[in-house]
KEMI-15498 format. One line per field, with one value per residue (C-alpha): residue number from 1; chain; y, z negated, x negated. Coordinates in nm, 2 decimals. Last residue first. Example, Ala and Ser with C-alpha at 12.3 -4.5 7.8 and 13.67 -1.06 7.14 Angstrom:
BEGIN
nr 2, 1
kette A, A
c2 -0.11, -0.45
c3 -0.71, -0.78
c1 -1.37, -1.23
//
This chain:
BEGIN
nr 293, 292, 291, 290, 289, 288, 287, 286, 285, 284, 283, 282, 281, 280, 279, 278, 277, 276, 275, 274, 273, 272, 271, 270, 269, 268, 267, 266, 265, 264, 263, 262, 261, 260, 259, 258, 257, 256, 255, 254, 253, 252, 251, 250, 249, 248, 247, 246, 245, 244, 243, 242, 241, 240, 239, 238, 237, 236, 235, 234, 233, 232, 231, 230, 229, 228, 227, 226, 225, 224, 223, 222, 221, 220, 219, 218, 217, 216, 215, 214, 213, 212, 211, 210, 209, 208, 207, 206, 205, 204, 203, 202, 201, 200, 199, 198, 197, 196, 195, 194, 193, 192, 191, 190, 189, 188, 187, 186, 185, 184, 183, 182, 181, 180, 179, 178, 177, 176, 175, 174, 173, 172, 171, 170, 169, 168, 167, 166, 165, 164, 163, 162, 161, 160, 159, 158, 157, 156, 155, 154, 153, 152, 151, 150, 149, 148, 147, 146, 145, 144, 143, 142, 141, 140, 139, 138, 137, 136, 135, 134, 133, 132, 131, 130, 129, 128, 127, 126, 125, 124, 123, 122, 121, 120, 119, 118, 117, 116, 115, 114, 113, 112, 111, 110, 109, 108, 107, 106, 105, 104, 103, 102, 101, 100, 99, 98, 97, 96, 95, 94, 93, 92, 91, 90, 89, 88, 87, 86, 85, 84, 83, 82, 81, 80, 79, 78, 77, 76, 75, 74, 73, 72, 71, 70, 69, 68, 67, 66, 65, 64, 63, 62, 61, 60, 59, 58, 57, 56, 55, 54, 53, 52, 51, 50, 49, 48, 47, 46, 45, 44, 43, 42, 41, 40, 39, 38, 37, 36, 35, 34, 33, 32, 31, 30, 29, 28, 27, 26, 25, 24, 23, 22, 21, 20, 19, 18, 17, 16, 15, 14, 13, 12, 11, 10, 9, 8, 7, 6, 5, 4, 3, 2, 1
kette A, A, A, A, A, A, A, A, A, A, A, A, A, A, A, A, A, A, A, A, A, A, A, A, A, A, A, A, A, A, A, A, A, A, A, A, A, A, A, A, A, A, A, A, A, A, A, A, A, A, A, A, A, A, A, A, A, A, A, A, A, A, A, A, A, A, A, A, A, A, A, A, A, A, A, A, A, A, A, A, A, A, A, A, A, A, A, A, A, A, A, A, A, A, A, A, A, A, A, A, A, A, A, A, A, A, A, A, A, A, A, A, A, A, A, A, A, A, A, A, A, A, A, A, A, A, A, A, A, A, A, A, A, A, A, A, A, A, A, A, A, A, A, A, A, A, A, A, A, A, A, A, A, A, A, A, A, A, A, A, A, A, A, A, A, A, A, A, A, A, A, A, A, A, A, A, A, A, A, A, A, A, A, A, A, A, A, A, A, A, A, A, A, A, A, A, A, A, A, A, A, A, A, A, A, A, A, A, A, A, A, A, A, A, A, A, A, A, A, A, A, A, A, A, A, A, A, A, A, A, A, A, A, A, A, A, A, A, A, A, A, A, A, A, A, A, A, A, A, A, A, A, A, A, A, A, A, A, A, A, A, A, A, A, A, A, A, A, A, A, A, A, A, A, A, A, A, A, A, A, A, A, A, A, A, A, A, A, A, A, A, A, A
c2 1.84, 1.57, 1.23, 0.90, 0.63, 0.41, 0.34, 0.02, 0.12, 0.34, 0.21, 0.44, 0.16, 0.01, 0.29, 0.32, -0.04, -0.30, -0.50, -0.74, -0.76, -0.71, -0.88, -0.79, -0.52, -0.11, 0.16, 0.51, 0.76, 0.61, 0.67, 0.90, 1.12, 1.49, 1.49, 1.78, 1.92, 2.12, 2.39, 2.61, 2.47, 2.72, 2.96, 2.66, 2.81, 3.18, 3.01, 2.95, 2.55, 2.53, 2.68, 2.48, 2.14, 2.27, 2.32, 1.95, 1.81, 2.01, 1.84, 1.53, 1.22, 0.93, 0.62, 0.30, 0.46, 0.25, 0.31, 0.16, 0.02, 0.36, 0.39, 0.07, 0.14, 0.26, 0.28, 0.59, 0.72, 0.73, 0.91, 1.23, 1.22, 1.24, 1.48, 1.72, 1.75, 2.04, 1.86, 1.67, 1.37, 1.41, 1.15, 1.23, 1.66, 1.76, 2.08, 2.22, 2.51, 2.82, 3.06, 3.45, 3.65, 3.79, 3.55, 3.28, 3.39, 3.19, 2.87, 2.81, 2.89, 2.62, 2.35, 2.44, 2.51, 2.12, 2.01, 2.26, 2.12, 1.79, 1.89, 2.01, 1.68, 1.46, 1.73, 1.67, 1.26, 1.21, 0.84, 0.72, 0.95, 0.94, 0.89, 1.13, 1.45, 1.16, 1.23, 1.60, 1.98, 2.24, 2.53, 2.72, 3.08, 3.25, 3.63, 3.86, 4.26, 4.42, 4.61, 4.53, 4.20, 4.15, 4.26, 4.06, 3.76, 3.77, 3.81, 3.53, 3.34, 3.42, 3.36, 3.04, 2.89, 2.99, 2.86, 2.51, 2.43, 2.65, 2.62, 2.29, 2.22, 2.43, 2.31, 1.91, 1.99, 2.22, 1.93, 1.71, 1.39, 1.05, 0.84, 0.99, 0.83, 1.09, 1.22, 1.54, 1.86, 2.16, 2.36, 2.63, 2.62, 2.84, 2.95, 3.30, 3.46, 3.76, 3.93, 4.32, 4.50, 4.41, 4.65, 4.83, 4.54, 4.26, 4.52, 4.55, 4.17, 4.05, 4.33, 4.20, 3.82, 3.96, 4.04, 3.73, 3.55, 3.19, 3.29, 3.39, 3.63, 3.75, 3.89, 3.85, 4.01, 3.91, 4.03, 3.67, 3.63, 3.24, 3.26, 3.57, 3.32, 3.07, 3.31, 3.49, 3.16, 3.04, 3.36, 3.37, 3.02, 3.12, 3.42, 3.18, 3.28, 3.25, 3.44, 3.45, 3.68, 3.62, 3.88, 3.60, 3.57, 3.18, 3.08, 3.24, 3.05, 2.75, 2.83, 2.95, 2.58, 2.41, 2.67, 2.52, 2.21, 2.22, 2.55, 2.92, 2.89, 2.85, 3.06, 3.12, 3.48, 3.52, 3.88, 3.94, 4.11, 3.82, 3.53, 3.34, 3.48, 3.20, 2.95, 2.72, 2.33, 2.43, 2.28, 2.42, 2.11, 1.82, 1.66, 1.40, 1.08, 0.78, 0.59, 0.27, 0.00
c3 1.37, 1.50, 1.54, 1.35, 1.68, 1.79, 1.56, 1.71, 1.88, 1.80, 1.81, 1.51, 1.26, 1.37, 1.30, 0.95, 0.90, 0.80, 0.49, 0.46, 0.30, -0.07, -0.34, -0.58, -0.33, -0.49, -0.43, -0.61, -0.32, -0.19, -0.47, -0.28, -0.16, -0.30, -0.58, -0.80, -0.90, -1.25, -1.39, -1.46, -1.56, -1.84, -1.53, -1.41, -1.38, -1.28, -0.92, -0.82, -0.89, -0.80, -0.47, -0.35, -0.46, -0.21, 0.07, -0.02, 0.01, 0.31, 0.50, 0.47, 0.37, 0.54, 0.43, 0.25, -0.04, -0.14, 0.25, 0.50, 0.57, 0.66, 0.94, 1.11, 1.42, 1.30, 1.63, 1.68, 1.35, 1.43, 1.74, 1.55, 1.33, 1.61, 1.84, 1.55, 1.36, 1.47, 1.55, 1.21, 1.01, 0.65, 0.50, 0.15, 0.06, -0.21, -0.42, -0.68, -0.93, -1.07, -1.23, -1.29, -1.60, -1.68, -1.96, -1.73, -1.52, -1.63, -1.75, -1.40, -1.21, -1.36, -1.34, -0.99, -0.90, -0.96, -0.71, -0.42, -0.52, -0.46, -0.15, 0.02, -0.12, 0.08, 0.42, 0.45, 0.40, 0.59, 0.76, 0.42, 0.19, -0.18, -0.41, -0.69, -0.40, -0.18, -0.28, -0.07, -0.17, -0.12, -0.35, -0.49, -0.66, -0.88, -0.98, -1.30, -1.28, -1.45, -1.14, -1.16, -1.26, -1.00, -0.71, -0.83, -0.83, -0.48, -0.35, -0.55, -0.43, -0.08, -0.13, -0.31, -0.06, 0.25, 0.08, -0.02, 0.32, 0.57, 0.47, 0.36, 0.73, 0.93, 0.71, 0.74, 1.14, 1.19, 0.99, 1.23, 1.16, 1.31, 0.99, 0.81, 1.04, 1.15, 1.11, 1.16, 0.91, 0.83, 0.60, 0.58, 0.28, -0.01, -0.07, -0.22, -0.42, -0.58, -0.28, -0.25, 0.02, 0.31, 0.57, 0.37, 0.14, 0.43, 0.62, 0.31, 0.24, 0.57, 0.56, 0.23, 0.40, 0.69, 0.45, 0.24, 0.58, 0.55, 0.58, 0.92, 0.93, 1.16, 1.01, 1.05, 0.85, 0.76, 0.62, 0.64, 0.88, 0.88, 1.30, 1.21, 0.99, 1.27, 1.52, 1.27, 1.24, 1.60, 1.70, 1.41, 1.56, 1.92, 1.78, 1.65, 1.34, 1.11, 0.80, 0.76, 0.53, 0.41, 0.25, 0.01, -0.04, -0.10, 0.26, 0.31, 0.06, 0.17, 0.55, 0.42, 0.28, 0.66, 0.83, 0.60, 0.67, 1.05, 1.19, 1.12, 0.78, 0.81, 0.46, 0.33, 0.18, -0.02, -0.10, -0.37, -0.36, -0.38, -0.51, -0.65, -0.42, -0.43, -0.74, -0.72, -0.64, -0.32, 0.07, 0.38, 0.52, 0.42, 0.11, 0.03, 0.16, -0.09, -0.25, -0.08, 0.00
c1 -4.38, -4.61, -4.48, -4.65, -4.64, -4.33, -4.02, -3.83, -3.56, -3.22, -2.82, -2.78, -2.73, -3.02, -3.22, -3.03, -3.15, -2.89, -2.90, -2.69, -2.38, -2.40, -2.19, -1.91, -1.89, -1.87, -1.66, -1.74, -1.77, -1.42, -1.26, -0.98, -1.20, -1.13, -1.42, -1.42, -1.77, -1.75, -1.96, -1.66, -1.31, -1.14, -1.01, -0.86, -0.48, -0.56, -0.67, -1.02, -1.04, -0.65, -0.71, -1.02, -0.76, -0.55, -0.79, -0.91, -0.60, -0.48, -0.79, -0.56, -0.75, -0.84, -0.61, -0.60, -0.67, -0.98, -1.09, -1.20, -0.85, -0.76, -1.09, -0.97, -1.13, -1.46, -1.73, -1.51, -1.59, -1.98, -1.88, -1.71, -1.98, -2.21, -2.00, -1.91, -1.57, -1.38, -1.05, -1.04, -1.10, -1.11, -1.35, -1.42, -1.47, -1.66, -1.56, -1.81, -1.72, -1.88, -1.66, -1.78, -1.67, -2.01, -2.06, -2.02, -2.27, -2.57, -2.38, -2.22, -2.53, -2.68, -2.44, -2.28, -2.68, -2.75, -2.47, -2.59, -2.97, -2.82, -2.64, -2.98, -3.15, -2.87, -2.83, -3.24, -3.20, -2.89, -2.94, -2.98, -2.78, -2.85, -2.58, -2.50, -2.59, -2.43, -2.07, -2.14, -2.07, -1.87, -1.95, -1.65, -1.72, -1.51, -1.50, -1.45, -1.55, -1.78, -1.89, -2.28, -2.18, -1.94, -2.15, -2.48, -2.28, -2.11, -2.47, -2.62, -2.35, -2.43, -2.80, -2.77, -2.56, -2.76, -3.08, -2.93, -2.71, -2.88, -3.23, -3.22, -3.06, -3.34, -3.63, -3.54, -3.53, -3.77, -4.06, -3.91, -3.73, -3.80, -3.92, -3.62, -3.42, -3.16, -2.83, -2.71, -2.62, -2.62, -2.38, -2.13, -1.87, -1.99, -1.59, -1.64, -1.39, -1.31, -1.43, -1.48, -1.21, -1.05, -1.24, -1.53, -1.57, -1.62, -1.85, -2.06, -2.07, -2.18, -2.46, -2.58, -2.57, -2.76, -3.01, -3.01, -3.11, -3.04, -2.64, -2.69, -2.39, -2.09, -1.80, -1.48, -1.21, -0.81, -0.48, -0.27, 0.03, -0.03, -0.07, -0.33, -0.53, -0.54, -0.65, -0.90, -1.07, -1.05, -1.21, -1.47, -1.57, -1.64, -1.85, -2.07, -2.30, -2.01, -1.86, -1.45, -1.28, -0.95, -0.64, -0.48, -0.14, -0.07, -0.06, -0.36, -0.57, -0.45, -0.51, -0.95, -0.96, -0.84, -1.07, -1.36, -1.26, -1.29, -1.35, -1.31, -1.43, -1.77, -1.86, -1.48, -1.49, -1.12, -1.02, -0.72, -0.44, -0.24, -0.40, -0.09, 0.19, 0.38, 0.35, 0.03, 0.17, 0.14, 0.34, 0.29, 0.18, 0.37, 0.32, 0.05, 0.08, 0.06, -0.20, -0.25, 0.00
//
């Protein structure tokens, strides 16, 4: 049987109107999951700002958020650049107004044998998904203490930060660090009023999802059965469980990672199948010669 559906789209268990008048920054959200967080928000009164390098992106993300009827800002940014990030937040203040919240939801990420990846390659995605989130909550941060004003932050993370990701090893340590400075960052700012929280998504297919992953699911064909639910989830879930973490109603939850994947992060075989090599796994051939770079 599984666990059930969730309701329909549209649906909240956070009365109407909950962050009215305030300003939402998703990171990456005008695709995907990040789009799917930055909806929630909107639908419950929210004026949202979207960051992204890609023009394409900010167009599907001010699209979506104009369809809900939702006051909203784009705003390009390289998050790894704490400048651009400064600029990102000036423009965002000058149009909308500052944001209470900040949904830390860009990221890197491909996978790779370990063995095969570049020295660019494990820079660009720490960079991205460690640097990138420190900066912008730093940013947020600094704001709201020099204001006095109260503020939550959401970072989304990955199950493999607990676990290790074979296959995944720069996007693995990145979401560690991401984890860690949930923790951290949660007991530094406190005092100044300012939540920190961790949200990480399970298996959420979408219309955004990139080539490999999307591939890697295509080799899947039962992807429900996969599951300890018995199904993928909704990307609703996890743009509602975003709300709750920076809504009135959790304000005593800070330092906390919340897991939206049905158990499947914690599901374990009586006994092992065997052991199949992340090269194999990715249809690659034997590993030939050291590499440079």
């Amino acid at each position: 049987m599984g666990l059930p559906e969730p309701p329909d789209v549209g649906a909240s268990a956070l009365p109407a109107g909950t962050f009215d008048g305030d300003v939402v920054l998703v990171t990456g959200g005008g695709t995907g999951l990040g789009k799917a967080i930055a909806s929630e928000f909107a639908r419950l009164g929210a004026s949202i700002a979207i960051a992204s390098r890609k023009e394409e992106h900010l167009a599907a993300g001010r699209a979506a958020m104009d369809e809900l009827g939702a006051a909203c800002a784009t705003v390009s940014c390289d998050i790894r650049e704490a400048d651009s990030i400064a600029a990102a937040f000036d423009a965002i203040e000058e149009q909308l107004g500052r944001p209470r919240v900040l949904v830390n939801n860009a990221a890197a990420n491909f996978p790779v044998p370990a063995e095969d990846m570049s020295a660019n390659a494990w820079r660009t995605v720490v960079d991205i998904t460690l640097n990138g989130t420190f900066f912008c909550a730093r940013e947020l941060a600094r704001r709201h203490i020099a204001a006095g004003t109260a503020a939550s932050i959401v970072n989304v993370g990955a199950s493999y930060a607990w676990t290790g990701g074979p296959g995944f090893a720069h996007s693995a340590a990145a979401k560690a660090g991401v984890k860690n400075m949930v923790e951290t960052l949660a007991v530094e700012w406190g005092p100044y009023g300012i939540q920190v929280n961790g949200l990480v998504p399970g298996l959420m297919p979408h219309e955004d999802m990139t080539a490999d992953i999307r591939s890697n699911l295509d080799r899947t064909h039962e992807k429900d059965s996969c599951q300890p639910a018995m199904r993928v989830g909704r990307t609703r879930e996890l743009g509602w469980a975003a709300t709750f973490l920076a809504s009135p109603y959790a304000r005593f939850v800070s330092g906390h990672t919340l897991v939206v994947d049905g158990a499947n992060w914690q599901r374990r075989t009586l006994t092992n199948p065997t052991v199949v090599t992340v090269r194999e796994q990715m249809g690659k051939g034997p590993f030939e010669g050291s590499g440079r770079g």
